[in-house]
FIGU-519532 format. One line per field, with one value per residue (C-alpha): chain; x, y, z. Coordinates in nm, 2 decimals, always signed. Layout:
romi: (A ...)
east: (X ...)
north: (Y ...)
up: (Z ...)
# end
This chain:
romi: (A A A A A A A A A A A A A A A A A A A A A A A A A A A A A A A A A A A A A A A A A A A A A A A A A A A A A A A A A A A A A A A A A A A A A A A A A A A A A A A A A A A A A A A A A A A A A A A A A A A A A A A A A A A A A A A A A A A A A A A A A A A A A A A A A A A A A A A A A A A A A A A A A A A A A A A A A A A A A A A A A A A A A A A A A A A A A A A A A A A A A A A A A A A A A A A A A A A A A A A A A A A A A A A A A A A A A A A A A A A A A A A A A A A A A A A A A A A A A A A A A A A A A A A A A A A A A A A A A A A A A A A A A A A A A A A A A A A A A A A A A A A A A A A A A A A A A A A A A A A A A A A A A A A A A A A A A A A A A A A A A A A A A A A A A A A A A A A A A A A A A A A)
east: (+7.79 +7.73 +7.96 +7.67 +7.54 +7.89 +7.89 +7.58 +7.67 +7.96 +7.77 +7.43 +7.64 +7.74 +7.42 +7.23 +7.58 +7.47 +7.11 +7.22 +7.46 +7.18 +6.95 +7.22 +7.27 +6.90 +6.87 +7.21 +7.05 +6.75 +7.04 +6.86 +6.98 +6.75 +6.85 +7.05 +7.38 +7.47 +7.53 +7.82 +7.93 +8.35 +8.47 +8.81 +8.62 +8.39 +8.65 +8.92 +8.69 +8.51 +8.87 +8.94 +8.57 +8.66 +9.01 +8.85 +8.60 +8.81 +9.02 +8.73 +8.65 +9.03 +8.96 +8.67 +8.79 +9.10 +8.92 +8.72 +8.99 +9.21 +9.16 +9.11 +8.80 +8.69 +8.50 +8.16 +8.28 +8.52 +8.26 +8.05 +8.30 +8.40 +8.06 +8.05 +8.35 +8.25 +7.90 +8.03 +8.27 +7.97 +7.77 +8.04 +8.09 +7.70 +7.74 +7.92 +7.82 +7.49 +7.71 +7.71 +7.41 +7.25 +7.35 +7.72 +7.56 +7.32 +7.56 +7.83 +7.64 +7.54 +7.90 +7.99 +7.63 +7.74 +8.05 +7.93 +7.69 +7.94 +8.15 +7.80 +7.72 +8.10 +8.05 +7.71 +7.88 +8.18 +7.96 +7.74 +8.02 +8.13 +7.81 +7.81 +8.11 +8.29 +8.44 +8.88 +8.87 +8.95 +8.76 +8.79 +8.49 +8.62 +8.90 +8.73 +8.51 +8.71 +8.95 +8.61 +8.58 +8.94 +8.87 +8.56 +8.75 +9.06 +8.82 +8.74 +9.08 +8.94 +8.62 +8.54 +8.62 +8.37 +8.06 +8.26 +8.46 +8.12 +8.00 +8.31 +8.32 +7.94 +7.97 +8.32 +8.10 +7.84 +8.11 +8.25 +7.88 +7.81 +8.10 +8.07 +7.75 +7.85 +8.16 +7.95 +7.76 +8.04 +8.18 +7.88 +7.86 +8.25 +8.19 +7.87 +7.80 +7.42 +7.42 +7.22 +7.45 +7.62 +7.31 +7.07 +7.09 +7.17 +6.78 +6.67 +6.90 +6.75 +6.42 +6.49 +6.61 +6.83 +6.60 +6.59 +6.96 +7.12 +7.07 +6.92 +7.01 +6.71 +6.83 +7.17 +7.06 +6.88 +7.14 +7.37 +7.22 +7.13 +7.44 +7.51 +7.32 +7.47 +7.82 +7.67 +7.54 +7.92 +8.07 +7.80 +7.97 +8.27 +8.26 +8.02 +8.33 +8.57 +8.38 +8.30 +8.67 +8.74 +8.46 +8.31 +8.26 +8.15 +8.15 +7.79 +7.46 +7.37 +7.66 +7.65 +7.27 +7.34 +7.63 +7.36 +7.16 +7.39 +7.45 +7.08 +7.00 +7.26 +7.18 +6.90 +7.15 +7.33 +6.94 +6.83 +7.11 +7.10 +6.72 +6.83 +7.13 +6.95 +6.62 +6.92 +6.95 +6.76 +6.50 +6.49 +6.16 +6.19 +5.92 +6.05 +6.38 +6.29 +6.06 +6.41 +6.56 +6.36 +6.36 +6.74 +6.75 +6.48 +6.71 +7.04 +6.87 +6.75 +7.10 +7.22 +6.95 +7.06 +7.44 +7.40 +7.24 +7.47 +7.83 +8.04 +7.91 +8.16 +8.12 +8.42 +8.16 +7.88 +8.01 +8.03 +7.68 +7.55 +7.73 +7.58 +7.25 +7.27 +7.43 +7.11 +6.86 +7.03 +7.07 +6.70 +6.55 +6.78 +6.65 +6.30 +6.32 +6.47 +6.26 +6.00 +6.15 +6.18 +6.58)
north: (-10.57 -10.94 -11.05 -11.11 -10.76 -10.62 -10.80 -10.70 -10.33 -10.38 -10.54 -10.27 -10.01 -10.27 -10.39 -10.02 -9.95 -10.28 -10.15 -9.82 -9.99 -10.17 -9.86 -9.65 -9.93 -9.98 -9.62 -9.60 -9.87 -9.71 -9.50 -9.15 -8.89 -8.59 -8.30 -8.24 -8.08 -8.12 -7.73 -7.72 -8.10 -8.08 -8.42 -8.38 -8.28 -8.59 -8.83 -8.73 -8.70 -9.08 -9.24 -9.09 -9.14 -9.50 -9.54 -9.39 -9.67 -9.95 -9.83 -9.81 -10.20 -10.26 -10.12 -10.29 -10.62 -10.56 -10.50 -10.76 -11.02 -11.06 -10.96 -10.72 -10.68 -10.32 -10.08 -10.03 -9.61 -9.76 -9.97 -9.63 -9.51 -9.75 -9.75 -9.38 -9.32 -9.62 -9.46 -9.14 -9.31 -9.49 -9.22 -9.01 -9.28 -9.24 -8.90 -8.84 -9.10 -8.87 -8.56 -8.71 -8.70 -8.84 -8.57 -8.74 -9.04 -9.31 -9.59 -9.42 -9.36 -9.71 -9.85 -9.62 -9.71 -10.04 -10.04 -9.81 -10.10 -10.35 -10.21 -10.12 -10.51 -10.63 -10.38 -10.56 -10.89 -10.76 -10.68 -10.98 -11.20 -11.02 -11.01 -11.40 -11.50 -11.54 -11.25 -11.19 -11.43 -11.43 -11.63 -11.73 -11.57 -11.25 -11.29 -11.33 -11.01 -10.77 -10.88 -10.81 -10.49 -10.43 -10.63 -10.39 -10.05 -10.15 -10.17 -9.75 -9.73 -9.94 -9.75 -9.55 -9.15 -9.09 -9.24 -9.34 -9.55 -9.65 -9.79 -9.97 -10.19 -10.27 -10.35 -10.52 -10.76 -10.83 -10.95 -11.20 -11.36 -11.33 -11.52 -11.76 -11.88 -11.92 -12.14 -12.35 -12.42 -12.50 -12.67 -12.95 -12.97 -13.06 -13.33 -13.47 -13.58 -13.59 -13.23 -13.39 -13.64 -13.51 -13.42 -13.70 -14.07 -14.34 -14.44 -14.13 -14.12 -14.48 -14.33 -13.99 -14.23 -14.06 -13.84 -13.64 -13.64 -13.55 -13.28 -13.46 -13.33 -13.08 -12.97 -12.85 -12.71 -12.47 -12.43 -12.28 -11.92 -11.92 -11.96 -11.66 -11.45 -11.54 -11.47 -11.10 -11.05 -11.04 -10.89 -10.58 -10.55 -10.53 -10.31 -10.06 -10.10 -10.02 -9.69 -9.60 -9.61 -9.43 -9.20 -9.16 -8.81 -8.79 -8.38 -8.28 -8.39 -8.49 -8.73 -8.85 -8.96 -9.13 -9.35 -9.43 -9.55 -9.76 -9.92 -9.96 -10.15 -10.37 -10.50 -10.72 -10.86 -11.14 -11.28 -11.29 -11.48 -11.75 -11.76 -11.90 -12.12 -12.26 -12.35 -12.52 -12.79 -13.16 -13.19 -12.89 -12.72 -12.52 -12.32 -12.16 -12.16 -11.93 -11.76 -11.67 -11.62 -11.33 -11.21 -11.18 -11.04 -10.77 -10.62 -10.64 -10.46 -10.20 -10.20 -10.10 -9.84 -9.65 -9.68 -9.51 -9.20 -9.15 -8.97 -9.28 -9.38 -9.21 -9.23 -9.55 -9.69 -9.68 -10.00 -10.24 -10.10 -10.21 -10.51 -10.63 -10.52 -10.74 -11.03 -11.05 -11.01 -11.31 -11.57 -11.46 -11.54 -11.85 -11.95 -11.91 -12.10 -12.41 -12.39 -12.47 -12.72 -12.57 -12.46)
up: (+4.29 +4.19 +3.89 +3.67 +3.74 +3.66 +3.31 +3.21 +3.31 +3.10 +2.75 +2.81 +2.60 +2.36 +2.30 +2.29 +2.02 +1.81 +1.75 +1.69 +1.41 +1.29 +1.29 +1.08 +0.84 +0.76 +0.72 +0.45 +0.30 +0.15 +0.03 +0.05 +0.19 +0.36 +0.12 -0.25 -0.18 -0.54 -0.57 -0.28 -0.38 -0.36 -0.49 -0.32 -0.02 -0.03 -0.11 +0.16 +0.43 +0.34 +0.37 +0.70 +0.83 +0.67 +0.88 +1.20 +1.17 +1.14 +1.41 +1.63 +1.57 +1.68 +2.01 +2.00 +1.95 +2.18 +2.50 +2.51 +2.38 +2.75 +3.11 +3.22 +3.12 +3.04 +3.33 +3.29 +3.23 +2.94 +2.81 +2.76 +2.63 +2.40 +2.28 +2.23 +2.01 +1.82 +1.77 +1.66 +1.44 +1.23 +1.23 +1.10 +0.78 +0.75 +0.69 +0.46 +0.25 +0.21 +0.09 -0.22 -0.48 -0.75 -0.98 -0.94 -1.09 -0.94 -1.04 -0.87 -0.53 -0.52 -0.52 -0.22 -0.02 -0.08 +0.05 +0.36 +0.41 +0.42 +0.70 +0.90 +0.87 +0.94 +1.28 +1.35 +1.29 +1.55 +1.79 +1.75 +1.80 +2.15 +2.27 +2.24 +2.32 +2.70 +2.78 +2.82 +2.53 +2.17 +1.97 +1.59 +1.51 +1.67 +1.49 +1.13 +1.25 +1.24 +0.97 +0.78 +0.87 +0.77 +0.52 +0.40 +0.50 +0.30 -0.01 -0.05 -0.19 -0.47 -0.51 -0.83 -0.79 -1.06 -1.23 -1.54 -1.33 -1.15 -1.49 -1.65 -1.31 -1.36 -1.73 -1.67 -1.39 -1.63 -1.90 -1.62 -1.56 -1.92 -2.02 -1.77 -1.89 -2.22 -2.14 -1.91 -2.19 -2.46 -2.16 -2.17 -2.54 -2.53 -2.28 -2.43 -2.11 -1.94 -1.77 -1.52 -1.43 -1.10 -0.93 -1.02 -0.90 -1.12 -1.08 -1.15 -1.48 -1.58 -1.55 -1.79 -2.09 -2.33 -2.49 -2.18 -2.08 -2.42 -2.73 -3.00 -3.39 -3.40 -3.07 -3.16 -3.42 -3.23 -2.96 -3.29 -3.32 -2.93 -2.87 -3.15 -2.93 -2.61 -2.78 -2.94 -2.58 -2.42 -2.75 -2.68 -2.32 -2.41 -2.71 -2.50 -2.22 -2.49 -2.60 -2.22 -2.13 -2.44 -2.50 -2.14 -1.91 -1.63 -1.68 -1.71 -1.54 -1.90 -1.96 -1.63 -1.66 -1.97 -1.83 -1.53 -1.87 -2.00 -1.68 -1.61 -1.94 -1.95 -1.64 -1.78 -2.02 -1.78 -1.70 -2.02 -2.13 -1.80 -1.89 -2.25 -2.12 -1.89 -2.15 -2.36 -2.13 -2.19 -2.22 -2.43 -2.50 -2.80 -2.77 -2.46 -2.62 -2.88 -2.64 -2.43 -2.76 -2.84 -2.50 -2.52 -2.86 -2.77 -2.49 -2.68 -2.92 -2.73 -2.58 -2.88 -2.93 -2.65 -2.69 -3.02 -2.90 -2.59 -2.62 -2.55 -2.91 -3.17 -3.54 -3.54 -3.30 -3.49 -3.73 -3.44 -3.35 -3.66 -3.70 -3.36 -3.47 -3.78 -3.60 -3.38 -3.59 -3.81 -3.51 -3.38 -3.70 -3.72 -3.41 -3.43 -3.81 -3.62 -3.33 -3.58 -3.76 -4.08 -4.09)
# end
């Protein structure tokens, strides 16, 4: 047998396993699983038999990586083999990641088919990178593959065991971007420099003038109750994180269906508000600033709506409910009287 023919013998089952990896992970994407075993769910069950499907995985990428990093270079019959147990492995992890269902809370599904995902594509990337790369050596790019595999496994310790935990890393993630946004912008108010400036030429400045490169006084006066808004938007995800931490179950289907609300609805919260940041910016067009004005105040508002009929809402909570209510409706109408020039 000719060498190339022996290498080629010895990558087929790599190859046929890398398709099949891609085939599993398309399918876990779509995130559905073929029947609802919500009746016979075992959360113990599920969760002990993920972290050892998860270990079994990552050991299977070691082996992986370790027989095709020096000579001698695996036998076609362990190259099958190989391939098999890492096969079984993946489809193994695939599994059980369908035992659990939507009735444990979508929000909570997604953050396991995500991480499942992640370790599918780190496998693809691991197997990409042998497949490529001379064989009986280990490359850099080997090396980073399967670190992110580990990398990826190592994270299902940190998973949520339970929807309420699902939501409160959502809603804390939203907080983060939120808050970001609105220190970016007090960021380039402090400076009173052009925002512009790092990304245009100096020719392109000249040709702006100032009137496009800084807030004028009818400008910033506008920028005052958006800003107001952008500030209730992050003080609504944190309160609602507050009451979720305090007030949230994850006990019934009920309860568990409205945390998957809350987590739904809040998610249009961080695009509204980088819509309006980013209409604040010179040249500002107030008309489509107040247009993302209202935008933003219509989903914190009905944000607030659904908070108040969920359990996480307590009586205590109901005064920072209506305070935020209030405080929108003020910097919306703010806003909308200086976008027309009459504040």
């Amino acid at each position: 047998m000719s060498a190339d023919n022996s290498c080629s013998d010895i990558l087929l089952p790599l190859r046929n396993l890398c398709n099949s990896v891609k085939f599993i992970r398309d399918r876990v994407k779509d995130g559905e699983s073929s029947s609802d075993c919500s009746g016979d769910f075992n959360t113990a069950t599920f969760w002990n038999t993920l972290i050892q499907a998860v270990k079994a995985t990552s050991q299977e990428a070691t082996k992986l990586s370790l027989a095709f990093s020096k000579p001698p270079v695996p036998s076609s019959q362990d190259a099958e083999r190989l391939a098999d147990s890492t096969q079984q492995a993946v489809l193994a992890l695939s599994t059980v990641y369908y035992w659990i269902p939507k009735t444990q809370g979508i929000i909570l599904r997604r953050a396991v088919r995500d991480a499942t995902v992640d370790v599918l594509e780190g496998m693809v990337q691991l197997l990409d990178v042998i497949l490529n790369s001379p064989l009986q050596s280990l490359s850099p790019e080997q090396l980073m593959s399967t670190g992110g595999v580990w990398a990826s496994c190592d994270l299902f310790e940190q998973l949520p065991r339970d929807n309420r935990l699902a939501v409160l890393a959502v809603l804390t993630s939203y907080q983060g971007v939120v808050k970001d946004a609105i220190e970016e912008m007090e960021q380039a108010q402090v400076e009173n420099e052009d925002p512009f400036g790092d990304i245009l030429d100096d020719e392109d400045l000249d040709a702006r003038g100032n009137q496009d490169t800084y807030w004028s006084e009818a400008d910033r006066r506008l920028m005052g109750p958006c800003q107001g808004l952008m500030k209730a938007s992050v003080a609504c995800l944190k309160k609602l994180g507050s009451a979720v931490r305090s007030n949230g179950k994850a006990d019934t289907p009920d309860n568990i269906a409205q945390l998957d609300d809350l987590a739904d609805i809040t998610h249009d919260i961080s695009p509204s508000v980088d819509d309006l940041a980013l209409s604040l910016y010179p040249p500002m067009d107030h008309a489509a600033v107040e247009l993302n004005a209202s935008k933003l105040a219509f989903v914190l508002k009905k944000v607030l709506e659904i908070i108040r009929a969920t359990h996480v809402c307590s009586e205590s909570d109901l005064t920072w409910v209506q305070f935020l209510e209030g405080a929108v409706e003020h910097n919306l109408q703010k806003a909308r009287r200086a976008a027309e020039g009459s504040d």
